[in-house]
BALUMMAR-879029 format. One record per residue (C-alpha): chain; y, z, x. Coordinates in steps of 0.02 Angstrom, whole numbers, always signed. Layout:
N
+---+--------+--------+--------+
! c !     py !     pz !     px !
+---+--------+--------+--------+
! A !      Y !      Z !      X !
...
+---+--------+--------+--------+
This chain:
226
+---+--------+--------+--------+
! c !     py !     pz !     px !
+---+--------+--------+--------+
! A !  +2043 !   -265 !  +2729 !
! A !  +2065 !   -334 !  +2904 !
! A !  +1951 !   -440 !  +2992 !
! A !  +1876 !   -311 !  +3122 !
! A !  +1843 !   -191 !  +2954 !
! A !  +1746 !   -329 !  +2888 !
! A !  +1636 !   -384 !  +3021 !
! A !  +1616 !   -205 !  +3074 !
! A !  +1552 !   -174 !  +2868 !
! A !  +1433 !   -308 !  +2894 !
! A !  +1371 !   -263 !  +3054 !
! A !  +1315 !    -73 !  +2977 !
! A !  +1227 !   -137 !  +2842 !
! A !  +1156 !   -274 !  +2935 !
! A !  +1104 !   -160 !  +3075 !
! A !  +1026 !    -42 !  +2962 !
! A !   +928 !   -179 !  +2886 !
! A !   +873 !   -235 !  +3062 !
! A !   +797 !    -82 !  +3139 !
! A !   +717 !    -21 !  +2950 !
! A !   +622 !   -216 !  +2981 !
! A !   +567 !   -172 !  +3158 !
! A !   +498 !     +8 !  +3108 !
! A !   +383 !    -58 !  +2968 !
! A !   +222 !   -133 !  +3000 !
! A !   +184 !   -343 !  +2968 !
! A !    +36 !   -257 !  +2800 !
! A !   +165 !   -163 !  +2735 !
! A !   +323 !   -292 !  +2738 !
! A !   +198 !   -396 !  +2659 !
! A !   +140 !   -298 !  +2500 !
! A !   +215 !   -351 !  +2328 !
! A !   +221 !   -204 !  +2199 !
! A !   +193 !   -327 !  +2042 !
! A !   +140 !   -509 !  +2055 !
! A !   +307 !   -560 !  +1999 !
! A !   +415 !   -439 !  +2104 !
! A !   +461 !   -463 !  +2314 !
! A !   +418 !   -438 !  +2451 !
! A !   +507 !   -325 !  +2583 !
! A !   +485 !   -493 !  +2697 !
! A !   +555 !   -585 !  +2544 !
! A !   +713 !   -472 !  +2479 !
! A !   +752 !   -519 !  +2703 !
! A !   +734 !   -707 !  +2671 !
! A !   +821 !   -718 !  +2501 !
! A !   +994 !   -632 !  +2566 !
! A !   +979 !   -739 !  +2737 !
! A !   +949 !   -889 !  +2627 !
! A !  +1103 !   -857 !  +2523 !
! A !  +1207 !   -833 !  +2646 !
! A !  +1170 !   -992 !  +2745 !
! A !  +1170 !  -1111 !  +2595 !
! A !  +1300 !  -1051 !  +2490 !
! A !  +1398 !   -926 !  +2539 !
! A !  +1427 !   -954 !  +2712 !
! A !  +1471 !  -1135 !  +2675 !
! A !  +1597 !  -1102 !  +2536 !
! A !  +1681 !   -983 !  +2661 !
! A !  +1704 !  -1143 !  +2785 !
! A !  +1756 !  -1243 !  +2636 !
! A !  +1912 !  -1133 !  +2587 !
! A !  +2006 !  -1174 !  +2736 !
! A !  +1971 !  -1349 !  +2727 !
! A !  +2067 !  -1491 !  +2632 !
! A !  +1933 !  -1518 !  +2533 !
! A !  +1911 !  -1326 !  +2459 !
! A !  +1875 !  -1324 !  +2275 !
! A !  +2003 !  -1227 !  +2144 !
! A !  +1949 !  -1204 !  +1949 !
! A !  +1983 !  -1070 !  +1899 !
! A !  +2091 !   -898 !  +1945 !
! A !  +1991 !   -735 !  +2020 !
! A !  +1912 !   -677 !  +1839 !
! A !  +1911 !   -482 !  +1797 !
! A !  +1738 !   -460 !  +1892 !
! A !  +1776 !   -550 !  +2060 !
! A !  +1948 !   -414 !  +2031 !
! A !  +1861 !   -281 !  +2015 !
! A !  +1739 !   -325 !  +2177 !
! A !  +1859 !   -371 !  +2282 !
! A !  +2035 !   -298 !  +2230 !
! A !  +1962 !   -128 !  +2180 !
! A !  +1785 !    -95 !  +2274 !
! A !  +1687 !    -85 !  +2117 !
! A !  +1509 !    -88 !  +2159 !
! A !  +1422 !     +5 !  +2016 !
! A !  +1333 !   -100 !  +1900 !
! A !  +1338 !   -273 !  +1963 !
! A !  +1190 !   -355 !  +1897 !
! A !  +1185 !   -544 !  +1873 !
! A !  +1021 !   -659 !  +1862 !
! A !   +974 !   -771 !  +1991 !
! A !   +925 !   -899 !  +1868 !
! A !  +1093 !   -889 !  +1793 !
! A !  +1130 !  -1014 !  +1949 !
! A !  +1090 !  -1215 !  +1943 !
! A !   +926 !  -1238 !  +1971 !
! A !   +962 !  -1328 !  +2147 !
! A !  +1047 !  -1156 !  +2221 !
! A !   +896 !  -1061 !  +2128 !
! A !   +784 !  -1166 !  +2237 !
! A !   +888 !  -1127 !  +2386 !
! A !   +891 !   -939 !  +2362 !
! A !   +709 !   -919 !  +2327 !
! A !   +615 !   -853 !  +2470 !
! A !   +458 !   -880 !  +2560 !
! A !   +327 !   -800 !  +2622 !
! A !   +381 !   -775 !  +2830 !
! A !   +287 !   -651 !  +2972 !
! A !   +381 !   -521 !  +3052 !
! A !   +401 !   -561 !  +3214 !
! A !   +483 !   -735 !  +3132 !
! A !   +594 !   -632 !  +3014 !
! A !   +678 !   -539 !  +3178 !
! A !   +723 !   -685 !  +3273 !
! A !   +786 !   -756 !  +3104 !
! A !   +890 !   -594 !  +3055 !
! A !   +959 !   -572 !  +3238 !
! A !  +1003 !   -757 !  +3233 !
! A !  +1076 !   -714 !  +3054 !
! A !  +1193 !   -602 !  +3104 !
! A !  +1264 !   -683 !  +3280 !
! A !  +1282 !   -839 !  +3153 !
! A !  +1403 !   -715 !  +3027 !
! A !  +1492 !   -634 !  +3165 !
! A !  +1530 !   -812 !  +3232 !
! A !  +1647 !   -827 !  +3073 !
! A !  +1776 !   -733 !  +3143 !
! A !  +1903 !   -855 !  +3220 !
! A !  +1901 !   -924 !  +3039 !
! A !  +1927 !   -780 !  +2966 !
! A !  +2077 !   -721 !  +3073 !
! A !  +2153 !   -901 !  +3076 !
! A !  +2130 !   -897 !  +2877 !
! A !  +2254 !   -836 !  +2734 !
! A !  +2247 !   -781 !  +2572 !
! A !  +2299 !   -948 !  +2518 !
! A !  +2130 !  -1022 !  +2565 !
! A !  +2016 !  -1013 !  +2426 !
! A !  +1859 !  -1085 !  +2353 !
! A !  +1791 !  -1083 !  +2184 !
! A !  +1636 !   -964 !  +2141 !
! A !  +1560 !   -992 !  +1992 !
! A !  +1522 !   -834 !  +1939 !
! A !  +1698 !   -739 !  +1999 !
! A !  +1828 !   -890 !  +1997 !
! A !  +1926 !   -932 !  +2145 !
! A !  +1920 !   -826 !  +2296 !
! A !  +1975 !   -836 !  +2468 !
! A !  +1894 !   -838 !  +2649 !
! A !  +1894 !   -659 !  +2660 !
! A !  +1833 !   -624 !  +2494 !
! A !  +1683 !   -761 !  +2515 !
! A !  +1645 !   -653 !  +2697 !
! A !  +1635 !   -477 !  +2611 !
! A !  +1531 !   -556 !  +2486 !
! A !  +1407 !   -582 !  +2630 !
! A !  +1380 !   -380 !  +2657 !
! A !  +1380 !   -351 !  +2471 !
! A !  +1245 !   -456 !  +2410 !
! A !  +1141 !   -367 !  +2553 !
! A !  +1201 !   -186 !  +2503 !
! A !  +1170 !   -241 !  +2306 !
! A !   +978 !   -280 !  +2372 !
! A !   +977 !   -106 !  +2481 !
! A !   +938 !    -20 !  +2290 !
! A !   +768 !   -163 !  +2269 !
! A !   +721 !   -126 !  +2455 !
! A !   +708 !    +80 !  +2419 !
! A !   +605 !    +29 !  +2257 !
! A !   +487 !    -48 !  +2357 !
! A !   +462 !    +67 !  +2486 !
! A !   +432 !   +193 !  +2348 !
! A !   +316 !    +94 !  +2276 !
! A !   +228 !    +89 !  +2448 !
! A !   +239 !   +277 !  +2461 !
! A !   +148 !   +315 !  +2304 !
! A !    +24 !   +154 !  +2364 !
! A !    -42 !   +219 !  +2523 !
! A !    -50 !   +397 !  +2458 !
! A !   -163 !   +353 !  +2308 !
! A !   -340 !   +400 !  +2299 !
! A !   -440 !   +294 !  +2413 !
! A !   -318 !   +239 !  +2554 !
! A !   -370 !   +307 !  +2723 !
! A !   -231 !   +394 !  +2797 !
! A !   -236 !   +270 !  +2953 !
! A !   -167 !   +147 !  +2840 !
! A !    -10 !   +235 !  +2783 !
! A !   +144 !   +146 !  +2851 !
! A !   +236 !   +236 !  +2967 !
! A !   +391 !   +201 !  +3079 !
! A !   +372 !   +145 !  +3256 !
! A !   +441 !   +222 !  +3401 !
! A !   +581 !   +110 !  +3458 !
! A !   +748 !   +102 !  +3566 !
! A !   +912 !    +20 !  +3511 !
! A !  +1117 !     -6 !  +3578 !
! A !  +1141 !   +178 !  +3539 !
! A !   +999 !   +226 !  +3624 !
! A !   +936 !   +315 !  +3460 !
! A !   +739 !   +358 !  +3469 !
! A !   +627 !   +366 !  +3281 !
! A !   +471 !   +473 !  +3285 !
! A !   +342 !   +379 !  +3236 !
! A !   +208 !   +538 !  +3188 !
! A !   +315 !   +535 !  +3018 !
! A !   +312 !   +445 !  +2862 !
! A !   +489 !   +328 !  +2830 !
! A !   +607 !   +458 !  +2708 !
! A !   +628 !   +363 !  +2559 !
! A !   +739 !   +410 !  +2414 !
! A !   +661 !   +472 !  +2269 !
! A !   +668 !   +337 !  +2113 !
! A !   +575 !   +260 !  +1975 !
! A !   +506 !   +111 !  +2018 !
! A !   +548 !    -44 !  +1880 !
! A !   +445 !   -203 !  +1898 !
! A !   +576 !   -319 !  +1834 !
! A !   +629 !   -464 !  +1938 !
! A !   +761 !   -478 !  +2055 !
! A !   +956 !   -447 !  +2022 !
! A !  +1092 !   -487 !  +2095 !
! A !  +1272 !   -551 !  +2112 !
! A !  +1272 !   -703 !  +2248 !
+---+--------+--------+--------+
């Protein structure tokens, strides 16, 4: 895929992850279904937080003398990246070294502080496209959970790890659903969407409830590939 596809993938999903954040009220990105589960504000600091201290880096580091090769693209970072598979990639955050897991874990952040951040997010991702056009499929950097893979390859990673999270985000906002429509919520509190403008000029109404896919919501902890 070229470089314009690739930014242009990211920029979707990272759009559509912006403008779902403005539309939600600060109570409701707040709410954790279980005590062990996220946050809507935390599932939006985890994938920044990847980004900026692992994957982000590695991607500078593969066109660098100093990149890191061990071992050859395995069968899953193939799959990913040569042929699109996205179904079923489940891997354990604590599978990682414990420094990285302390990197990736998020924090509790308000909403107005999680906009600037995610704006600033993705100016900071687009900005890695002179390296990506000046970079070649020789420069690669070890992953340690898909083997060696190069500059591209660490870049689409970016937009994946978000779109792997989009399935957790639509869990929670079920789980919302069914909490502010249980007996004894006032109806003022249900979360709606807020009436905003955007580039494309595109206006929400904000008399209706957000649509959310219909799904079973699972309590287990987060999972992901990073």
């Amino acid at each position: 895929m070229d470089t314009k596809k690739l930014v242009s993938r990211f920029n979707k999903k990272a759009n559509e992850w912006l403008v779902d954040l403005r539309l939600l009220d600060e109570e409701v990105i707040q709410i954790k279904p279980t005590e062990k589960s996220w946050s809507l504000a935390e599932v939006y600091d985890h994938v920044m937080r990847v980004s900026r201290s692992y994957q982000i880096p590695n991607l500078k580091k593969s066109v660098t003398e100093s990149a890191e090769r061990k071992k050859r693209k395995n069968k899953y970072g193939i799959a990913i990246f040569d042929f699109g598979y996205r179904k079923n990639v489940h891997i354990k955050m604590e599978e990682f070294p414990k420094p990285l897991v302390e990197n990736f874990t998020p924090i509790k952040r308000d909403k107005d502080e999680l906009i600037r951040d995610f704006l600033l997010f993705i100016k900071e991702v687009n900005d890695l496209q002179e390296i990506l056009e000046k970079s070649s499929k020789e420069n690669k950097q070890y992953h340690m959970m898909l083997g060696d893979i190069n500059t591209k390859e660490w870049f689409s990673l970016i937009e994946f790890h978000i779109w792997l999270h989009d399935k957790q985000r639509n869990k929670i906002k079920k789980y919302l659903v069914f909490y502010f429509h249980s007996p004894g919520t006032s109806r003022s509190s249900i979360p709606r969407y807020r009436s905003i403008s955007c580039s494309k000029n595109l206006a929400f109404d904000k008399s209706t409830m957000p649509v959310i896919r219909l799904e079973c919501f699972c309590p287990s902890g987060p999972f992901e590939i990073i």
